[in-house]
Residue frames as a rotation matrix with the C-alpha (Angstrom) as fourth column:
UNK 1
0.583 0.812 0.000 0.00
0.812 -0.583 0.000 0.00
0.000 0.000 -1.000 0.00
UNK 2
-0.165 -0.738 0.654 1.48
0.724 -0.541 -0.428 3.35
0.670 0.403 0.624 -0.74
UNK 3
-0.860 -0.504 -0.073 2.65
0.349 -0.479 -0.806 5.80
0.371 -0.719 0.588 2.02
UNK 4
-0.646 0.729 0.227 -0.01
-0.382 -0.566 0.731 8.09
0.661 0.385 0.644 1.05
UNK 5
-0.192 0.903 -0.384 -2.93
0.019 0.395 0.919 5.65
0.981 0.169 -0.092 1.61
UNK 6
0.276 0.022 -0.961 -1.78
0.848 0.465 0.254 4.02
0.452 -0.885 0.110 4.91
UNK 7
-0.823 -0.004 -0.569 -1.40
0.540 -0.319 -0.779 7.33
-0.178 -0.948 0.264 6.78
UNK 8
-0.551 0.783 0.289 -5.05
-0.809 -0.587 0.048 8.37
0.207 -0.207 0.956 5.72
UNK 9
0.084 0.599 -0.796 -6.08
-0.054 0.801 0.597 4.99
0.995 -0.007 0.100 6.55
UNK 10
-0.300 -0.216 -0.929 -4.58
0.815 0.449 -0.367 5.30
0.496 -0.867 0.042 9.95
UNK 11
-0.967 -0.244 0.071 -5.67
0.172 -0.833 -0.525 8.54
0.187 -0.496 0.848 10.35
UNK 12
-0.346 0.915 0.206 -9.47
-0.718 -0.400 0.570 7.91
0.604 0.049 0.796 9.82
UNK 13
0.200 0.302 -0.932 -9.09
0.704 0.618 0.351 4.56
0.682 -0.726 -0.089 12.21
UNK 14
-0.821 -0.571 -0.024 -7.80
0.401 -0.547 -0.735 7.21
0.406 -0.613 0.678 14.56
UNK 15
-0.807 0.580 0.109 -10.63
-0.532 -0.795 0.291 9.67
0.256 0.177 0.950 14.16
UNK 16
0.302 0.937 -0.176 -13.32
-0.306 0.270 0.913 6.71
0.903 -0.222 0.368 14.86
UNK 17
-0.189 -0.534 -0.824 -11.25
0.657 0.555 -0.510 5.55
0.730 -0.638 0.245 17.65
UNK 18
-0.948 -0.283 0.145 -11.79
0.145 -0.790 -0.595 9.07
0.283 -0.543 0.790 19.20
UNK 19
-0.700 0.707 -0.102 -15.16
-0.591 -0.493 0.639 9.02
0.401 0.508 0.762 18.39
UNK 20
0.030 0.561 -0.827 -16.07
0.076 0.824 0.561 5.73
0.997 -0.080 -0.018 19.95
UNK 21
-0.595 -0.375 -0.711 -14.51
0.733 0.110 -0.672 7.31
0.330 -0.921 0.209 23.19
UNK 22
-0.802 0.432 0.413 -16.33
-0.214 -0.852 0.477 10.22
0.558 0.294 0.776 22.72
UNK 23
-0.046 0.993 0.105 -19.55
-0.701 -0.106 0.705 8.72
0.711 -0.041 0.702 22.94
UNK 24
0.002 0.089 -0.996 -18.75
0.862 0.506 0.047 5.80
0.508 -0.858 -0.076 25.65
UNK 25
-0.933 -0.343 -0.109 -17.98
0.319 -0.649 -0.691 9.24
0.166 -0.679 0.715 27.85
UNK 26
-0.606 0.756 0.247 -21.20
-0.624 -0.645 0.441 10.82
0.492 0.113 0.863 27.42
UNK 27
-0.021 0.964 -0.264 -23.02
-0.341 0.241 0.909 8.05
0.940 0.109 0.323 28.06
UNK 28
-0.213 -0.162 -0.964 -21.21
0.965 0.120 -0.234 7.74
0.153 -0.979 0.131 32.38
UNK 29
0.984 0.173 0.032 -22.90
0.081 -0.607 0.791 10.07
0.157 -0.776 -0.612 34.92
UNK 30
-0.047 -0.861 0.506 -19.86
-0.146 -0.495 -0.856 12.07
0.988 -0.114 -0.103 36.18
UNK 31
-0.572 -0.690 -0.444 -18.93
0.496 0.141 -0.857 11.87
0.654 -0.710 0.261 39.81
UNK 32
-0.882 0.360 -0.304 -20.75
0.086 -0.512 -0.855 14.38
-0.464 -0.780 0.421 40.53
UNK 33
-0.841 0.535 0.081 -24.47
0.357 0.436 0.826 13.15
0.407 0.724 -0.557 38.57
UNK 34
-0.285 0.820 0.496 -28.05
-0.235 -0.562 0.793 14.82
0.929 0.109 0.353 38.64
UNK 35
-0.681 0.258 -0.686 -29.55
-0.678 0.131 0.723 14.60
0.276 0.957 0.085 41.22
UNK 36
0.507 0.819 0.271 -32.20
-0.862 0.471 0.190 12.11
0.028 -0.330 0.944 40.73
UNK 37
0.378 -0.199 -0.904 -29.74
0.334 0.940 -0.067 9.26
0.863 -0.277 0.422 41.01
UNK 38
-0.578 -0.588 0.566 -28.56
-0.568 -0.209 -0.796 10.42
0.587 -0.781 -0.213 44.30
UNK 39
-0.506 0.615 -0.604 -29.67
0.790 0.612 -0.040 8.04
0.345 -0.498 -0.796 47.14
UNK 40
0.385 0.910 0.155 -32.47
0.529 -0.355 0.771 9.18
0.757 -0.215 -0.618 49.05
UNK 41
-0.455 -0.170 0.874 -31.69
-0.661 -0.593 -0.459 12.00
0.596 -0.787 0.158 51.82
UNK 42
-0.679 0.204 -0.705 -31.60
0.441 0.881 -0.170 10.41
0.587 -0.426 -0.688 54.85
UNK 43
0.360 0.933 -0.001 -34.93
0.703 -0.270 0.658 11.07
0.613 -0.238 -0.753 57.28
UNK 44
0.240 0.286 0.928 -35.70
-0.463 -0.806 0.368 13.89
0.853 -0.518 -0.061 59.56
UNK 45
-0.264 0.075 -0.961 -34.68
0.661 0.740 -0.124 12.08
0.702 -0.668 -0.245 63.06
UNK 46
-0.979 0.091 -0.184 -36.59
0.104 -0.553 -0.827 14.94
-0.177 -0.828 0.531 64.61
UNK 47
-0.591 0.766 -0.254 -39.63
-0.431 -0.034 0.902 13.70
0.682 0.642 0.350 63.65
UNK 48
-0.899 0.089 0.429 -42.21
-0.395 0.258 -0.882 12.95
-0.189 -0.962 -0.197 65.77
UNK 49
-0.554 0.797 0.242 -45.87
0.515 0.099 0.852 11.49
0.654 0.596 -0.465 65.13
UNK 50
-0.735 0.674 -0.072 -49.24
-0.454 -0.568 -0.686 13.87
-0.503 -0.471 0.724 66.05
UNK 51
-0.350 0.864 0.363 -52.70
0.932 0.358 0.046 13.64
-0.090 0.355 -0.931 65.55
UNK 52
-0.997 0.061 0.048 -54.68
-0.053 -0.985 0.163 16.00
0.057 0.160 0.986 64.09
UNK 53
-0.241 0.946 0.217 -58.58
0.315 0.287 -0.905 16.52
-0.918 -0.150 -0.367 64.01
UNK 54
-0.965 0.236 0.115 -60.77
0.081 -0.150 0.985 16.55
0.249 0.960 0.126 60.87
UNK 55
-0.090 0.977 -0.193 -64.56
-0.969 -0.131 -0.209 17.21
-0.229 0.168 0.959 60.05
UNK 56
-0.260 -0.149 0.954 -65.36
-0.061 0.989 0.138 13.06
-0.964 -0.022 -0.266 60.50
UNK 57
0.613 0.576 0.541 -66.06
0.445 0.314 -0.838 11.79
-0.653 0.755 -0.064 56.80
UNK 58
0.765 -0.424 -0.484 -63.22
-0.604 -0.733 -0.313 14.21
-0.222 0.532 -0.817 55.75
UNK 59
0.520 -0.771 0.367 -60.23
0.259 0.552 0.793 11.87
-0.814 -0.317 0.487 56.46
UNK 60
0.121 -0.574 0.810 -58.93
0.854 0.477 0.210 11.14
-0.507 0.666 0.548 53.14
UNK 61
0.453 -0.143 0.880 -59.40
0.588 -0.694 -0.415 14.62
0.670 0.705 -0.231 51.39
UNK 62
0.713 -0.667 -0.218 -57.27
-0.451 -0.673 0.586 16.32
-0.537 -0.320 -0.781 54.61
UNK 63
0.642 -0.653 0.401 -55.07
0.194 0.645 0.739 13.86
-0.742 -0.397 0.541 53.85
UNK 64
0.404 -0.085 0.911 -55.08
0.913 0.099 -0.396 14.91
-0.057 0.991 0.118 50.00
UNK 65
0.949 0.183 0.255 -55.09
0.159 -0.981 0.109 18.63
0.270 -0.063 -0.961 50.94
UNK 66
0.833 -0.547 0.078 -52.10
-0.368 -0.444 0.817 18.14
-0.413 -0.710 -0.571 53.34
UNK 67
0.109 -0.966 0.234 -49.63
0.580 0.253 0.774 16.12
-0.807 0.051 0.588 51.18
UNK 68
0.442 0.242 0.864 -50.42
0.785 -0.571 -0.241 18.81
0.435 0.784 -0.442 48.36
UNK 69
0.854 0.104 0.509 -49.22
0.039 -0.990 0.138 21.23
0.518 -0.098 -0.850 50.63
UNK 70
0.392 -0.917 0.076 -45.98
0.022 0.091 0.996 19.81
-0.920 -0.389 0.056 51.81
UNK 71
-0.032 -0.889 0.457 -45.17
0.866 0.203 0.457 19.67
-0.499 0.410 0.763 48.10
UNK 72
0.690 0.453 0.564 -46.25
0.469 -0.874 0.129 23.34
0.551 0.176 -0.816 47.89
UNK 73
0.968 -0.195 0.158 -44.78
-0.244 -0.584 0.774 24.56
-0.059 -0.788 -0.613 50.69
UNK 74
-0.270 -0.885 -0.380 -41.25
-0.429 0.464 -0.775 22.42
0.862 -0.046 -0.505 50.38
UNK 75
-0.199 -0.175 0.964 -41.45
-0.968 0.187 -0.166 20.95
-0.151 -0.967 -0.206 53.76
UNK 76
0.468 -0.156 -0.870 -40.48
-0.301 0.897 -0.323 17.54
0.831 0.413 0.373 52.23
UNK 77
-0.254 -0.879 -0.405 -37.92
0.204 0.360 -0.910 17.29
0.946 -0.313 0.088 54.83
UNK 78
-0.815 0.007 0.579 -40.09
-0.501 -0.510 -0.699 18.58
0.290 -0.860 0.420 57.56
UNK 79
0.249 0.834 0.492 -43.44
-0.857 0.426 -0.289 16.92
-0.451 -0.349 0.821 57.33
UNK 80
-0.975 -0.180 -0.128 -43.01
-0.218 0.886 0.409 12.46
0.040 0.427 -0.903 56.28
UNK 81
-0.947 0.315 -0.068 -45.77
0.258 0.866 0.427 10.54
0.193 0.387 -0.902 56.31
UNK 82
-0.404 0.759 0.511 -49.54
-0.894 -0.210 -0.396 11.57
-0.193 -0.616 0.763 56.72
UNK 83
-0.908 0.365 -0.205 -51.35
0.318 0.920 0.229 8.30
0.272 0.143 -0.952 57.48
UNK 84
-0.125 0.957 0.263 -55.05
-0.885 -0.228 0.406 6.87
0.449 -0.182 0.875 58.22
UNK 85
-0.887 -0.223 0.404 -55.02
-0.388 0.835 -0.391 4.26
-0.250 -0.504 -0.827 60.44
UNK 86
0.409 0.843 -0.349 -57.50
-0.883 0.462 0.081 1.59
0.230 0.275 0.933 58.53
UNK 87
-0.412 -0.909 -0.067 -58.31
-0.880 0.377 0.290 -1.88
-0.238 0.179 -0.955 58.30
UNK 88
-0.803 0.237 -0.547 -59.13
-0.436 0.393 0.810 -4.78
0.407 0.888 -0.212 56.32
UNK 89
-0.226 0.720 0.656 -62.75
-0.689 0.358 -0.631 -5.88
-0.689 -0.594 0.415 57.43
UNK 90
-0.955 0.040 -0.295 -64.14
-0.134 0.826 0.547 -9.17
0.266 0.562 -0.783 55.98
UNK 91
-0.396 0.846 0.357 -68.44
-0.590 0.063 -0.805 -9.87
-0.703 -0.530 0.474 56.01
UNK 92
-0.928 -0.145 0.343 -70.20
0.192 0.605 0.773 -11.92
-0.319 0.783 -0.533 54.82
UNK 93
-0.435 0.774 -0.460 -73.40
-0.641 -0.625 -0.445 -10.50
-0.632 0.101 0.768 52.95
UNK 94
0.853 0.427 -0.300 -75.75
-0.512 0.578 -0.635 -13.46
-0.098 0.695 0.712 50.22
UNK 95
0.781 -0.320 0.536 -73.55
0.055 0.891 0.451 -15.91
-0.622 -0.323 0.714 51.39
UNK 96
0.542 -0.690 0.480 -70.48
0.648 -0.020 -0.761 -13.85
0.535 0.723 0.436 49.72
UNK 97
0.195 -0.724 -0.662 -67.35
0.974 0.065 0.215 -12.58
-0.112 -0.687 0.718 50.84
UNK 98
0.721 -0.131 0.680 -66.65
0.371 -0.756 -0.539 -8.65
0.585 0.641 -0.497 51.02
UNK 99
0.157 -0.694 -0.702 -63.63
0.964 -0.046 0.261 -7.35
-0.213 -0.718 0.662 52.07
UNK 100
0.164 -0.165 0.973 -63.03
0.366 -0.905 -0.215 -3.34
0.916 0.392 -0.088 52.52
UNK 101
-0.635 -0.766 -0.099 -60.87
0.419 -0.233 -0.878 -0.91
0.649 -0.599 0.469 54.52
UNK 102
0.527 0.792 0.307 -62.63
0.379 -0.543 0.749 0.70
0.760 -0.279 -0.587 57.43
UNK 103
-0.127 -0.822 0.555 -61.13
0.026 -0.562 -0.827 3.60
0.992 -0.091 0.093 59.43
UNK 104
0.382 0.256 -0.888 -60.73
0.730 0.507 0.459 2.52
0.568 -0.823 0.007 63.25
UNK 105
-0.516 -0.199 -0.833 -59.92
0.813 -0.420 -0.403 6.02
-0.270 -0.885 0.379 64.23
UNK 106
0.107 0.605 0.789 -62.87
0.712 -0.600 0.364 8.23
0.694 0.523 -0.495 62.25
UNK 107
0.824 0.543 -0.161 -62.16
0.526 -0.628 0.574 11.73
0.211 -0.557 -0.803 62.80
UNK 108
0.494 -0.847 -0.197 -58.01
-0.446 -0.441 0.779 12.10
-0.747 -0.296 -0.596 63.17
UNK 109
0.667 -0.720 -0.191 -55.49
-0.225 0.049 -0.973 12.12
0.710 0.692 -0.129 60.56
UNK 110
0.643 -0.765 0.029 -51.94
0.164 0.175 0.971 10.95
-0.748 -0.620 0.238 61.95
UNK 111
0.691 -0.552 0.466 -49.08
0.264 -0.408 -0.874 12.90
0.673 0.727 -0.136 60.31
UNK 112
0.385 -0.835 -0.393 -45.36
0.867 0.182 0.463 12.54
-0.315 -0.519 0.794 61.06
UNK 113
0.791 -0.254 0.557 -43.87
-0.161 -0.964 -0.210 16.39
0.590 0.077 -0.804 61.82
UNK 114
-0.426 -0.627 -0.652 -40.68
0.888 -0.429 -0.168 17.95
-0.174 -0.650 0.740 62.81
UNK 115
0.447 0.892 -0.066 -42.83
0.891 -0.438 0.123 20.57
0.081 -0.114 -0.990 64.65
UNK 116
-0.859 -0.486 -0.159 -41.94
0.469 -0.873 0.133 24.21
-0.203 0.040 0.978 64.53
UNK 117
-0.234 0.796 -0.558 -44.55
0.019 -0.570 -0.821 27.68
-0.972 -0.203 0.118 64.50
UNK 118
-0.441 0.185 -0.878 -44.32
-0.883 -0.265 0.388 27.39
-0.161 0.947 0.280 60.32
UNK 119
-0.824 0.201 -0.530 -45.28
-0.086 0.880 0.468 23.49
0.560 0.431 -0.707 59.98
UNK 120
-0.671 0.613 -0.418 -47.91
0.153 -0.437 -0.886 24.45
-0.726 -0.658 0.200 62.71
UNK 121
-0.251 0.553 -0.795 -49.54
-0.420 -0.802 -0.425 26.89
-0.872 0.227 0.433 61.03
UNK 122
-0.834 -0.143 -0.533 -49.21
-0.550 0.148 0.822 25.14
-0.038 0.979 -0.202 57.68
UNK 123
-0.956 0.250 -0.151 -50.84
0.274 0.947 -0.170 21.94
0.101 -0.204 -0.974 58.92
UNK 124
-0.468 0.783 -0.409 -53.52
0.617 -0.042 -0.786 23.71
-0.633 -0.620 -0.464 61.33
UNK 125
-0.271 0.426 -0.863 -54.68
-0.455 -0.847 -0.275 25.80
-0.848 0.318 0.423 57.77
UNK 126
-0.907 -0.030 -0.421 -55.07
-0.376 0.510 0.773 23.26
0.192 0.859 -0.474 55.83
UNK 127
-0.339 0.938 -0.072 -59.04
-0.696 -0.199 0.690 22.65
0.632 0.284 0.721 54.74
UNK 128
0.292 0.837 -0.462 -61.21
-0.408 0.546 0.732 20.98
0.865 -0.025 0.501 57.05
UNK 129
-0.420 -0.337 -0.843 -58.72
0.802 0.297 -0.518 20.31
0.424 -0.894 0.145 59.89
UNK 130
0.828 0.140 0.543 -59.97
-0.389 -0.553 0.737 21.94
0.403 -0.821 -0.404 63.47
UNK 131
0.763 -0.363 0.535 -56.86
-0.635 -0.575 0.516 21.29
0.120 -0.733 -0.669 65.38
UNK 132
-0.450 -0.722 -0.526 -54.06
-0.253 0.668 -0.700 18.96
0.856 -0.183 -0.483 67.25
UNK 133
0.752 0.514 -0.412 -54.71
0.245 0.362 0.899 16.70
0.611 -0.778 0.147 69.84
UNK 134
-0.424 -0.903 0.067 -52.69
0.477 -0.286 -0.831 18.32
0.770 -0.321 0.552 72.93
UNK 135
0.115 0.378 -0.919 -53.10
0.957 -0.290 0.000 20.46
-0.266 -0.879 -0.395 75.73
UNK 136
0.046 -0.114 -0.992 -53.98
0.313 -0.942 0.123 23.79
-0.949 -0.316 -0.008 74.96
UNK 137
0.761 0.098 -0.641 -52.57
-0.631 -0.116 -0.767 25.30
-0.149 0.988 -0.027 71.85
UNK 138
-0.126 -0.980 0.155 -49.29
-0.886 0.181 0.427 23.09
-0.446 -0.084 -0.891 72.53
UNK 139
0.710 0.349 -0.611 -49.72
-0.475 0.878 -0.051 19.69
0.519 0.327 0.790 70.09
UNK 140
0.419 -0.487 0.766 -48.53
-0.802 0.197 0.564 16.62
-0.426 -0.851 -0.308 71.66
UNK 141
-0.271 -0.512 -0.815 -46.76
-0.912 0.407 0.048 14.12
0.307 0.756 -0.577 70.12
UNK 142
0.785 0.619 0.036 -47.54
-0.584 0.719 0.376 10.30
0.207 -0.317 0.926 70.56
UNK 143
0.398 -0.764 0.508 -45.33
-0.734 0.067 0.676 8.55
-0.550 -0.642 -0.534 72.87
UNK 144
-0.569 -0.626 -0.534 -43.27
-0.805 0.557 0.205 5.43
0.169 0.546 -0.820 71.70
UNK 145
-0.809 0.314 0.497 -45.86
0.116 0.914 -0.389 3.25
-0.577 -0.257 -0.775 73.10
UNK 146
0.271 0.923 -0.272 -48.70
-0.014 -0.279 -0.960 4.89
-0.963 0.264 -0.063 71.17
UNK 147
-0.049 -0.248 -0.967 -46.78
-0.959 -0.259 0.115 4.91
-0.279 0.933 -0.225 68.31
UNK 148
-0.959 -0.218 -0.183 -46.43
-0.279 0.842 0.462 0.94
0.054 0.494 -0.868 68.16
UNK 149
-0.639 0.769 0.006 -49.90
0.173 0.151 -0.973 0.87
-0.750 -0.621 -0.230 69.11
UNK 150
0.270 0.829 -0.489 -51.19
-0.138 -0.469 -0.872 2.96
-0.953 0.303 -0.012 66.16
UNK 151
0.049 -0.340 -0.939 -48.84
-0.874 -0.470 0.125 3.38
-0.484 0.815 -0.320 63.72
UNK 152
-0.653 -0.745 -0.136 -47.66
-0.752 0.614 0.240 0.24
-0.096 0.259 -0.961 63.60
UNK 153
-0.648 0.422 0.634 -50.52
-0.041 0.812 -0.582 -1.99
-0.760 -0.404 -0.509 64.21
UNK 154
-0.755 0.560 -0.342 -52.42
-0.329 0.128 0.936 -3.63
0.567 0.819 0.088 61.30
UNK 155
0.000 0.536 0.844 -55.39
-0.526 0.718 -0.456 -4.85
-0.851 -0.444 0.282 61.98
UNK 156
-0.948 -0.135 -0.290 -55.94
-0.318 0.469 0.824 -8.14
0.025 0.873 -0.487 60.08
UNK 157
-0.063 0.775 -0.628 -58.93
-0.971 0.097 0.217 -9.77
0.229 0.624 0.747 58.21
UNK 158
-0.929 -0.100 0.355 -60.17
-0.279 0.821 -0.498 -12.89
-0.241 -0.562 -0.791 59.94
UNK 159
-0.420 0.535 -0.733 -62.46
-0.734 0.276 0.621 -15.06
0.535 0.798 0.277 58.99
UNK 160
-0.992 -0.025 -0.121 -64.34
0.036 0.879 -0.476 -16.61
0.118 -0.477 -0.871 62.22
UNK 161
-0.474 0.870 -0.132 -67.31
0.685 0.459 0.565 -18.10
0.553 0.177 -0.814 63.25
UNK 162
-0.486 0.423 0.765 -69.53
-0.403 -0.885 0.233 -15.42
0.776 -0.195 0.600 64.68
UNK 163
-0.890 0.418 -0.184 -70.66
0.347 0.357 -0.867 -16.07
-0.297 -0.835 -0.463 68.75
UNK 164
-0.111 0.981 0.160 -74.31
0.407 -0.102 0.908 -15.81
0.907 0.166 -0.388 69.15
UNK 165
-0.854 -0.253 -0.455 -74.36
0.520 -0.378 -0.766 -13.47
0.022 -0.891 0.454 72.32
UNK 166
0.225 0.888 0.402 -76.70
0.875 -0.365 0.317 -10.95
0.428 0.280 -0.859 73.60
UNK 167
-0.843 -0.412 -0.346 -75.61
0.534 -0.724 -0.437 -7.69
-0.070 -0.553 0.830 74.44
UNK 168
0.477 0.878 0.039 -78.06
0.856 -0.475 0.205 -4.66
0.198 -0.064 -0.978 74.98
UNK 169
0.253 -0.192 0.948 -77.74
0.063 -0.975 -0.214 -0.97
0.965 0.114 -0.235 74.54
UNK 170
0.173 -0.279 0.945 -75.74
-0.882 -0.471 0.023 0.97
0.439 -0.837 -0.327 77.47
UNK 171
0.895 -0.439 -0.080 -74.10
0.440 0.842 0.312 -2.69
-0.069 -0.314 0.947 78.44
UNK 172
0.394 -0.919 -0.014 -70.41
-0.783 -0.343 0.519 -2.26
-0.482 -0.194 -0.855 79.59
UNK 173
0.899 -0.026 0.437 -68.29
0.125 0.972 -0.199 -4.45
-0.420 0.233 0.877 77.47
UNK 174
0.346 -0.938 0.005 -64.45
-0.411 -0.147 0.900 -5.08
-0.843 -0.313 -0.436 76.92
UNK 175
0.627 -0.084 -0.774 -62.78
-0.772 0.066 -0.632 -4.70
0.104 0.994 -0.024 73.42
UNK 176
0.512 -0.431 0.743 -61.00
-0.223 0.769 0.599 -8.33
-0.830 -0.472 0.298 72.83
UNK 177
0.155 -0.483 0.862 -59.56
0.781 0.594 0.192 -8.28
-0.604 0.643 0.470 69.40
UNK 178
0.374 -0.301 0.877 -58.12
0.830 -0.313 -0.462 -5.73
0.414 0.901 0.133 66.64
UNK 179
-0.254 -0.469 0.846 -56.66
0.251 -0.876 -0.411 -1.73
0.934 0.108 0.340 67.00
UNK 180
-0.292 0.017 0.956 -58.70
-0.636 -0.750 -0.180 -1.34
0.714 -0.661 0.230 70.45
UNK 181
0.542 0.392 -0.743 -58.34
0.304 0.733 0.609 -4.30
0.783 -0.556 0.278 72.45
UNK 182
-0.145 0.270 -0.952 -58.66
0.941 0.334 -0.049 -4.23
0.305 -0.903 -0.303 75.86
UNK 183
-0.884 0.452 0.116 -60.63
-0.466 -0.838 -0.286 -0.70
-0.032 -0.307 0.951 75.91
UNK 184
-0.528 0.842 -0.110 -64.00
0.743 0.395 -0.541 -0.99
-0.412 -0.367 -0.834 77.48
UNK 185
-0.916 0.391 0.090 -66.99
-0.292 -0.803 0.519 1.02
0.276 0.449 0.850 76.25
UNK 186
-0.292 0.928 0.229 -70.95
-0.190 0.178 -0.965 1.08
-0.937 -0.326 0.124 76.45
UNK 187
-0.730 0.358 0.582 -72.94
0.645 0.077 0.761 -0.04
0.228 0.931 -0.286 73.61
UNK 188
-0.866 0.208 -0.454 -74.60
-0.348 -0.904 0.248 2.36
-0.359 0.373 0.856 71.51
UNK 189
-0.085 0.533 -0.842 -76.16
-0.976 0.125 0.177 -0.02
0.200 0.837 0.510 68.93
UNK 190
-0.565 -0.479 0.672 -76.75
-0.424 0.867 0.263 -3.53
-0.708 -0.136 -0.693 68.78
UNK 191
-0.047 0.671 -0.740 -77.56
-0.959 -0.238 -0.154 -4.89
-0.279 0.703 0.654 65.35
UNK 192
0.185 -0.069 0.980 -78.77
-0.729 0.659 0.184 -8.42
-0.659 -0.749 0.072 65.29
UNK 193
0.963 0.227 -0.145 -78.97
-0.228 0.402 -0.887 -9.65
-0.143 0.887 0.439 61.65
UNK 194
0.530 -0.848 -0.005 -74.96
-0.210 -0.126 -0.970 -8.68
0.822 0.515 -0.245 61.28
UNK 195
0.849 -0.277 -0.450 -74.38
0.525 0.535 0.661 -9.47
0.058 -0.798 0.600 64.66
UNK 196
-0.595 -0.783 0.183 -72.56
0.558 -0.565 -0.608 -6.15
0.579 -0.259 0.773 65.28
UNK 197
0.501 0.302 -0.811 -72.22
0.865 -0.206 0.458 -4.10
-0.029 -0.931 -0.365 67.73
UNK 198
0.229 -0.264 0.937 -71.63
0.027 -0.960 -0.278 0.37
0.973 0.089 -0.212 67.97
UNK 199
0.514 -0.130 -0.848 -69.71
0.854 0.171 0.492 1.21
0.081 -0.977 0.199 70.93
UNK 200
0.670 -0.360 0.649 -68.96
-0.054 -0.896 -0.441 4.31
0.740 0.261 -0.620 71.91
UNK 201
0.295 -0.802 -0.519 -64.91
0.948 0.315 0.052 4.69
0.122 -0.507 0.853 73.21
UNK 202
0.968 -0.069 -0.242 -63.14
0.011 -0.949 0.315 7.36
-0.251 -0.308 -0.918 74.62
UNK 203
0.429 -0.878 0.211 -59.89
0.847 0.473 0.245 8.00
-0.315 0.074 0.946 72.78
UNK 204
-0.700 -0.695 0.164 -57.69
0.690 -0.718 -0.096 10.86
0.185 0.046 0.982 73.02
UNK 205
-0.962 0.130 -0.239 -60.29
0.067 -0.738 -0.672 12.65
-0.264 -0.662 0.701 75.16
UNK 206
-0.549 0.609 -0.572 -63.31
-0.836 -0.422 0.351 12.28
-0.028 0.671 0.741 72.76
UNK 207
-0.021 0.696 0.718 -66.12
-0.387 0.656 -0.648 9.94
-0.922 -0.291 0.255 72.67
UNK 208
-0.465 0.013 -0.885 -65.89
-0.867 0.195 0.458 7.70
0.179 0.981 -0.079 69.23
UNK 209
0.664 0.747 0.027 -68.55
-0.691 0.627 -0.361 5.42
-0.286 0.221 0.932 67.83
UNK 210
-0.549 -0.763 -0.340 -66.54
-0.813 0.395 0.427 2.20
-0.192 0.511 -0.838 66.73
UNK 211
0.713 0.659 -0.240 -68.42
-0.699 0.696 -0.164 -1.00
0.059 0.285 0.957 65.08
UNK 212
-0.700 -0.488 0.521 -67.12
-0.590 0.807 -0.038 -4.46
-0.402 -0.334 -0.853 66.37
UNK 213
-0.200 0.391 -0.898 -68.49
-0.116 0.901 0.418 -8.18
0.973 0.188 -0.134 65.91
UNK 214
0.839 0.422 0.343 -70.06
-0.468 0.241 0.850 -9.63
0.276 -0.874 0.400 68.57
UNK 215
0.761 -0.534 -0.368 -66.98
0.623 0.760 0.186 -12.00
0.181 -0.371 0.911 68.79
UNK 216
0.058 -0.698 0.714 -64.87
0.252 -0.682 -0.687 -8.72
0.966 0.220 0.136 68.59
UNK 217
-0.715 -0.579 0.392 -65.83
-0.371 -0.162 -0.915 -8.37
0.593 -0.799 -0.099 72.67
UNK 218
-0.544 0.088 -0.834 -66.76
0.351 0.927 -0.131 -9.55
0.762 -0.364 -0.535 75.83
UNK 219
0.652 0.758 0.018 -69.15
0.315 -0.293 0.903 -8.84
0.690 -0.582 -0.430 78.58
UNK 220
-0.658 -0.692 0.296 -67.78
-0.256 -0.164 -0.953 -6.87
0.708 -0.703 -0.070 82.09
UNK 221
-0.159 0.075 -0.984 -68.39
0.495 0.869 -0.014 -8.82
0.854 -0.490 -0.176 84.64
């Protein structure tokens, strides 16, 4: 091959050779990459969980209202999680099975804050909420036992034979299974077809209706 050729042949392998580095380069994140591959920021460890009140029946649209407004406000890093504390009920209606969530604390939102007078104010303006559960204007936070209590606790979907009891209105009777065993209450309701039972508890200072099975508690004695 004649001079000539072979140093423009070696000069255009050259030229793709650059080129093939070229583009491998582009396609690696640099050291310092966007960003959205960065790991997650680690949590707030000055979070704390509260409760808040709602207008009962509201639950789910604070809930909508308030995580709209942490990503309004920024206070990603200030408000985490706003929960509803449900769970999975099972009945059996024309000898079919229905299973759907029902909220076992109707009436309070639970939403994890690192409090301060701006996440306050944010929270306690946000549609349909009336307040914090606390003393005064001071919210209180829910201890470490309340927290495994609520936060943590599922109730689960069980599938048992139903007792044939009798209870009667304004009976005293002791909660034996799901989110509020072993609170006592009075019955409210007693409906015999479904073989439930409306009891009205006192939690966090307030009188709440809560609907059980009959097998769900027990007479006091």
């Amino acid at each position: 091959m004649p001079r000539k050729e072979a140093e423009i042949l070696q000069h255009a392998m050259q030229e793709e050779k650059n080129e093939t580095a070229a583009s491998a380069a582009e396609t690696q994140l640099p050291a310092n990459a966007d960003a959205t591959a960065a790991p997650e920021a680690p949590r707030n460890p000055n979070m704390k969980w509260y409760i808040i009140h709602s207008y009962s029946g509201f639950e789910r649209k604070v809930k909508e209202s308030l995580e709209s407004r942490i990503q309004a406000f920024g206070l990603q890093d200030r408000i985490g999680k706003v929960l509803i504390p449900t769970e999975s009920v099972t009945e059996v209606r024309g000898g079919k099975k229905y299973t759907s969530e029902r909220m076992f604390y109707p009436g309070y939102v639970l939403v994890e804050m690192d409090m301060d007078d701006h996440v306050w104010h944010v929270v306690k303006s946000t549609p349909r909420v009336t307040g914090f559960v606390g003393t005064g204007q001071q919210p209180t936070p829910l201890s470490e036992e309340e927290v495994q209590h609520i936060v943590y606790r599922v109730g689960e979907s069980r599938d048992k034979p139903k007792l044939k009891v009798k209870f009667e209105k304004n009976e005293s009777v002791r909660i034996t299974e799901g989110p509020f065993a072993s609170f006592t209450g009075i019955v409210d309701e007693v409906n015999e077809d479904r073989e439930t039972l409306k009891v009205m508890v006192t939690i966090f200072g307030r009188s709440t209706p809560v609907e059980l099975e009959f097998n769900q508690v027990e007479k006091v004695a």
